[in-house]
Biopython code that builds the backbone (N, CA, C, O; Angstrom):
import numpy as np
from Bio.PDB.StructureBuilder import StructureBuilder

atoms = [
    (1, "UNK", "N", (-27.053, -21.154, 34.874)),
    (1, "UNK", "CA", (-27.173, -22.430, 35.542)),
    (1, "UNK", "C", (-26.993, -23.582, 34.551)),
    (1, "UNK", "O", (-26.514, -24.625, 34.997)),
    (2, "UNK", "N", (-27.355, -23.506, 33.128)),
    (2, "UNK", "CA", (-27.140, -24.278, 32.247)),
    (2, "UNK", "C", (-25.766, -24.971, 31.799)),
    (2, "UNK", "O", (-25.533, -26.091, 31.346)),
    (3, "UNK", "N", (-25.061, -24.032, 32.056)),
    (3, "UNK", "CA", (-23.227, -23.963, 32.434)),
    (3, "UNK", "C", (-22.936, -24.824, 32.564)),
    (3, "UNK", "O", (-22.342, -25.593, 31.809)),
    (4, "UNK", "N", (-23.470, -24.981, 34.119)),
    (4, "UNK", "CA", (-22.570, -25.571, 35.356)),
    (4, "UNK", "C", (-23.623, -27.080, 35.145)),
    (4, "UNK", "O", (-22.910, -28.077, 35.267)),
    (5, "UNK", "N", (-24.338, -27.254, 35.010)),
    (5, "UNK", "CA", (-25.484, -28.593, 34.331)),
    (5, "UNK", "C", (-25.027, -29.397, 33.333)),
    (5, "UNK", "O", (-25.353, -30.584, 33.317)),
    (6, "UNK", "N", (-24.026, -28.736, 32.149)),
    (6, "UNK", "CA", (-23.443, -29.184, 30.789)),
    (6, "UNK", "C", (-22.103, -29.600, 31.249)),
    (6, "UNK", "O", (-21.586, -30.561, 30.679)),
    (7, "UNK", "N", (-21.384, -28.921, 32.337)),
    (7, "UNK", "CA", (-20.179, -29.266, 33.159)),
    (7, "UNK", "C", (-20.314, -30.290, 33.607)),
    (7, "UNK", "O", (-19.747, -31.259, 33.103)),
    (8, "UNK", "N", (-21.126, -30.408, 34.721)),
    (8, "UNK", "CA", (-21.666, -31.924, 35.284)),
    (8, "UNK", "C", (-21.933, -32.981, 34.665)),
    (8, "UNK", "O", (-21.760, -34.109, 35.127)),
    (9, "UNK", "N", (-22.443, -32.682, 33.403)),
    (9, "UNK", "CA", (-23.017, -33.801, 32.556)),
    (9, "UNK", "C", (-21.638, -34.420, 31.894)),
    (9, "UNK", "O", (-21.399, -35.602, 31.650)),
    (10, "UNK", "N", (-20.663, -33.071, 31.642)),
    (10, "UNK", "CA", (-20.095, -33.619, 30.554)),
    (10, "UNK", "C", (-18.396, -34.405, 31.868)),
    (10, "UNK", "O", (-17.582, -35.110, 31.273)),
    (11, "UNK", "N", (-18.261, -34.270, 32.707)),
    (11, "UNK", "CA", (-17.565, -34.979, 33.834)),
    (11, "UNK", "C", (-18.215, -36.227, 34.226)),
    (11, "UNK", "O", (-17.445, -37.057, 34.708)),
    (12, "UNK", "N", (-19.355, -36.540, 34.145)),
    (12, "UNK", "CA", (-19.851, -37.408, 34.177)),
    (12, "UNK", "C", (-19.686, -38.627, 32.932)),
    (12, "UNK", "O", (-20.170, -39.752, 33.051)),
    (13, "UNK", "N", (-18.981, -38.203, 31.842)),
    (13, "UNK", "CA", (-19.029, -38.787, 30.676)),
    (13, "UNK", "C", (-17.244, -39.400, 30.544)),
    (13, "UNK", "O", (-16.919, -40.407, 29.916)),
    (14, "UNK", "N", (-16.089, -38.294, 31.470)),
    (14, "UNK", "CA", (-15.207, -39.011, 31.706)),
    (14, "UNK", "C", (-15.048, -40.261, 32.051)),
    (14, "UNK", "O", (-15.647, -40.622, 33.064)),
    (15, "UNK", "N", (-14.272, -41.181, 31.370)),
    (15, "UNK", "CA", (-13.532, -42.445, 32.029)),
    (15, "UNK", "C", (-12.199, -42.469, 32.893)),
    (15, "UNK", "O", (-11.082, -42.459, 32.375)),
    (16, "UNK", "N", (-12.497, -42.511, 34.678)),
    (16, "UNK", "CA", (-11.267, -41.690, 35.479)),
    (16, "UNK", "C", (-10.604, -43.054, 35.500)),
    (16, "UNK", "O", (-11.131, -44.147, 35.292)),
    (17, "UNK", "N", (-9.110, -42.719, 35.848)),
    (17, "UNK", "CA", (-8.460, -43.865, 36.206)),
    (17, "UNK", "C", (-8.730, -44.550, 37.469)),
    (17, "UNK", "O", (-9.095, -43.895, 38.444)),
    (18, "UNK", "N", (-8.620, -45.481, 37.512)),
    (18, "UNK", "CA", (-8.499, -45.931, 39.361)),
    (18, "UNK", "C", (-7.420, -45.883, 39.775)),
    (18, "UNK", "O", (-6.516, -45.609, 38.985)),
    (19, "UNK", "N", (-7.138, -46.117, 41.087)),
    (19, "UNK", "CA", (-6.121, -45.660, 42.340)),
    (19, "UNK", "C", (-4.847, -46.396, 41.366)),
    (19, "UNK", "O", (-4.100, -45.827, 40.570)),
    (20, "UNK", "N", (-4.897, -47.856, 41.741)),
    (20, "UNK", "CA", (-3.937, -48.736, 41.544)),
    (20, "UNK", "C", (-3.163, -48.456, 40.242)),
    (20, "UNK", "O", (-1.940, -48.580, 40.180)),
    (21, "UNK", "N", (-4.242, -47.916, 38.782)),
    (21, "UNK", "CA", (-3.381, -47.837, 37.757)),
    (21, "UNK", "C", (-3.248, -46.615, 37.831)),
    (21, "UNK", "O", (-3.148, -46.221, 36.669)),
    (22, "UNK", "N", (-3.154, -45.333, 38.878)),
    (22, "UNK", "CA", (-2.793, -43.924, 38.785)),
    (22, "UNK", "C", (-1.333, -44.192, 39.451)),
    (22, "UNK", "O", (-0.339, -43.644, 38.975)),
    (23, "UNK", "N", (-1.267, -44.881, 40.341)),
    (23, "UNK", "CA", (0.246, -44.846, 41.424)),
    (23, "UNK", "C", (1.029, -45.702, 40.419)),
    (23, "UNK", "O", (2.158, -45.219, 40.337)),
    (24, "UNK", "N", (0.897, -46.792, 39.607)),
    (24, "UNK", "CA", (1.322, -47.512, 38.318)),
    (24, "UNK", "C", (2.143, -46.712, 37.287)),
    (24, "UNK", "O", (3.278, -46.990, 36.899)),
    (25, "UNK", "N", (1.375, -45.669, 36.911)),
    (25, "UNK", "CA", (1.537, -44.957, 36.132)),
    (25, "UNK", "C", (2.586, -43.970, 36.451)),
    (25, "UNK", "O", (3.519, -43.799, 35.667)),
    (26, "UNK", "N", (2.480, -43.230, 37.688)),
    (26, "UNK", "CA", (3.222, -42.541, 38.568)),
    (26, "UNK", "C", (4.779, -42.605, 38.490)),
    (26, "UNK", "O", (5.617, -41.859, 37.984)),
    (27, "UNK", "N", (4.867, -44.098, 39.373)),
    (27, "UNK", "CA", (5.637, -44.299, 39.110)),
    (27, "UNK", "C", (6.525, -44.829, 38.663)),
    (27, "UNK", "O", (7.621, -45.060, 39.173)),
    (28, "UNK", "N", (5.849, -45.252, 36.929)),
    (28, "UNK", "CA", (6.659, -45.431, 35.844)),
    (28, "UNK", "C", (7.134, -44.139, 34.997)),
    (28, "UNK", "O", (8.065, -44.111, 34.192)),
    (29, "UNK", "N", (6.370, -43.192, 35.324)),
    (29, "UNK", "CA", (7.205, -41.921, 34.766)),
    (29, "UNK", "C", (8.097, -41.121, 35.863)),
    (29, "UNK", "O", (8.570, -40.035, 35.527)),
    (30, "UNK", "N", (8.336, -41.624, 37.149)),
    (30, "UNK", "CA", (9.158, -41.523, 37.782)),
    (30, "UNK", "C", (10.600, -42.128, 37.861)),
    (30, "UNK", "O", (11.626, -41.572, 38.253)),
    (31, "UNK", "N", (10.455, -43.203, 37.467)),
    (31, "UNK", "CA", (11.371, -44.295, 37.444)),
    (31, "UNK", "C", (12.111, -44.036, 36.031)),
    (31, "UNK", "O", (13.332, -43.886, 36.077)),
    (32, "UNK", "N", (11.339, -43.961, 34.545)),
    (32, "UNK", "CA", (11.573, -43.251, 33.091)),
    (32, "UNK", "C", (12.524, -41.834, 33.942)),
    (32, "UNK", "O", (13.730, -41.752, 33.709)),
    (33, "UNK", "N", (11.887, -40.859, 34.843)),
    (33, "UNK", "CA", (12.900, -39.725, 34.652)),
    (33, "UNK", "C", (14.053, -40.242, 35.664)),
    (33, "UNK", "O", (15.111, -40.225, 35.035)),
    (34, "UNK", "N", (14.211, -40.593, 36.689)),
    (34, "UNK", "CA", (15.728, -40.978, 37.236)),
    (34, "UNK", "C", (16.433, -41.592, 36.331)),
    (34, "UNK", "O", (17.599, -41.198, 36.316)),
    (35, "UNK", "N", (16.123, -42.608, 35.374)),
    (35, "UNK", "CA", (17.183, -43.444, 34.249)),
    (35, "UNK", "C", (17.245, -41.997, 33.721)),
    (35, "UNK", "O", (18.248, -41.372, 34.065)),
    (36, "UNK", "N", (16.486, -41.453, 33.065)),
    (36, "UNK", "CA", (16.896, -40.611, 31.951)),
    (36, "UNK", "C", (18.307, -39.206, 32.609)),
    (36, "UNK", "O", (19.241, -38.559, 32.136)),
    (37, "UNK", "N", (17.620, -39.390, 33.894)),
    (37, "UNK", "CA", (18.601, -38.360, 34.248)),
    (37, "UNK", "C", (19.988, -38.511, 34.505)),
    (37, "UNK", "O", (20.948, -37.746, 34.415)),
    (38, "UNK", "N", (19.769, -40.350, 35.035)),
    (38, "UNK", "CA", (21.398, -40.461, 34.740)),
    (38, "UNK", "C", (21.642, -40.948, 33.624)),
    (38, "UNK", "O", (22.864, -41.047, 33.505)),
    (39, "UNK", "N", (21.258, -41.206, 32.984)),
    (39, "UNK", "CA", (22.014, -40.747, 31.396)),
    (39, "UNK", "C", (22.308, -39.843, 30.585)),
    (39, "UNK", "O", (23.038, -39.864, 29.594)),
    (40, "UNK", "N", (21.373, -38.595, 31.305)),
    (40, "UNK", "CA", (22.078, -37.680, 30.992)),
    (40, "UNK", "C", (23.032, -36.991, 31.642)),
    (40, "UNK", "O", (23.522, -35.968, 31.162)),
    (41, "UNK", "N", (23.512, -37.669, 33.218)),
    (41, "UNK", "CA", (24.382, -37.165, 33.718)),
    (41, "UNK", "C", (25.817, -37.987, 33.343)),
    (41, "UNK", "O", (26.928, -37.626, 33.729)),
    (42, "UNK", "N", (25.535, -39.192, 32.488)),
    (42, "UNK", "CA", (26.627, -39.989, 32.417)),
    (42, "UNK", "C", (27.371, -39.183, 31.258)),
    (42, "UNK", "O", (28.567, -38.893, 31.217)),
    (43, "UNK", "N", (26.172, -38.831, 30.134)),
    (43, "UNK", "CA", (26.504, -38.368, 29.036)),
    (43, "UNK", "C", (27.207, -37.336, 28.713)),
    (43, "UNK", "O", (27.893, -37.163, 27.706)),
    (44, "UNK", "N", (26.921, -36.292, 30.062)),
    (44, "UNK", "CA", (27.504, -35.008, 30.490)),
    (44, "UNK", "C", (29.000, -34.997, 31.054)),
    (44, "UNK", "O", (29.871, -34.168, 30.792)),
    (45, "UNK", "N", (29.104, -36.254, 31.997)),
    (45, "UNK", "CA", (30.171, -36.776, 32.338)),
    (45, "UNK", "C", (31.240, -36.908, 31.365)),
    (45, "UNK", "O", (32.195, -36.131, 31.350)),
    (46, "UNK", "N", (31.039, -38.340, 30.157)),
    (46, "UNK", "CA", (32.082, -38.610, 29.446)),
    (46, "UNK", "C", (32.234, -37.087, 28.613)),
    (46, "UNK", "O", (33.273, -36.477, 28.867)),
    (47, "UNK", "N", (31.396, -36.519, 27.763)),
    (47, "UNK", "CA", (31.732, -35.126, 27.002)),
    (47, "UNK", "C", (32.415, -34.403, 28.344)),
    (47, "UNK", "O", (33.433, -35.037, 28.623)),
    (48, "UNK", "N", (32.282, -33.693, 28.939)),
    (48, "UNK", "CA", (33.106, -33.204, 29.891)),
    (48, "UNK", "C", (34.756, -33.549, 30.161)),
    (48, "UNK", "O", (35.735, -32.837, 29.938)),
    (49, "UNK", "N", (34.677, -34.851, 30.699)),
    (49, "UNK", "CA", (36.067, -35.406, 30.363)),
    (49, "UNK", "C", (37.077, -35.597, 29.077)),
    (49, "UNK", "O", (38.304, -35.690, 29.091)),
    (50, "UNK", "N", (36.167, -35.624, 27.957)),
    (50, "UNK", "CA", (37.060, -35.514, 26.772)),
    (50, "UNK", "C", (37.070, -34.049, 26.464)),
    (50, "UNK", "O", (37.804, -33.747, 25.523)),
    (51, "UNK", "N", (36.382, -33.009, 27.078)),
    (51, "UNK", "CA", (36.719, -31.544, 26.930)),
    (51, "UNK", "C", (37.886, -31.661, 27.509)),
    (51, "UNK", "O", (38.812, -31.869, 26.725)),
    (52, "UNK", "N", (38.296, -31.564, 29.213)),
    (52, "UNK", "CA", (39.028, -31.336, 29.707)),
    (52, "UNK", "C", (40.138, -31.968, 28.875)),
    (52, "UNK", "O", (40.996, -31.168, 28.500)),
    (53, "UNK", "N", (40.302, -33.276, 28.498)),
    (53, "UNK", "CA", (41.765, -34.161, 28.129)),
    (53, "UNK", "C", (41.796, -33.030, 26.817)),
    (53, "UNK", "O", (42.780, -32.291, 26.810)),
    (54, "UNK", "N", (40.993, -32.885, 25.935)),
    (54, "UNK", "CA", (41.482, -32.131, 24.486)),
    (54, "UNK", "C", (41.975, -30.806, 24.830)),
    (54, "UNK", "O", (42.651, -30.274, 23.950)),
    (55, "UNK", "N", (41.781, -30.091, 25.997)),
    (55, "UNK", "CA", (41.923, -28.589, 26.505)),
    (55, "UNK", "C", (43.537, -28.998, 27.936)),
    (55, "UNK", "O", (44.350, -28.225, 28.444)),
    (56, "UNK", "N", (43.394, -30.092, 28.055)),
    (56, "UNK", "CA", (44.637, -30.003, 28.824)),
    (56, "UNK", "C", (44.250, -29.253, 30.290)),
    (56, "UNK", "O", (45.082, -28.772, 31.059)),
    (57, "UNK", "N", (43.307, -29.264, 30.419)),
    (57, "UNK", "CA", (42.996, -28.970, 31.529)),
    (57, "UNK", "C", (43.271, -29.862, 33.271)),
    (57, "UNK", "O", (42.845, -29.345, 34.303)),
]
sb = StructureBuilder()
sb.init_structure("model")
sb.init_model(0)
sb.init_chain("A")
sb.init_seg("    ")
for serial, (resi, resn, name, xyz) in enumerate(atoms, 1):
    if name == "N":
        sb.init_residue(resn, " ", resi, " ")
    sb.init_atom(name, np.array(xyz, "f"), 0.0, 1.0, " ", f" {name:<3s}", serial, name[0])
structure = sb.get_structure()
């Protein structure tokens, strides 16, 4: 029982975020991965195209 007492205590000692700066947060690492992804799809793009032109494809 001492366990689950030291558990409680020690959750109790967390600092949680609130609502407003959790959805904030959200979705700024949402927004960070769509840019990143099209840049890496742009990036994939131009290398791709200078494969094909050097291969004559």
């Amino acid at each position: 029982m001492k366990f689950f007492d030291d558990i409680k205590s020690e959750l109790g000692k967390i600092s949680w975020i609130n609502k407003r700066d959790n959805v904030k947060s959200t979705i700024g690492v949402v927004l960070v991965t769509i840019i990143l992804g099209l840049f890496v799809m742009l990036v994939d793009f131009i290398f791709s195209s200078i494969t094909e032109f050097l291969l004559g494809g």
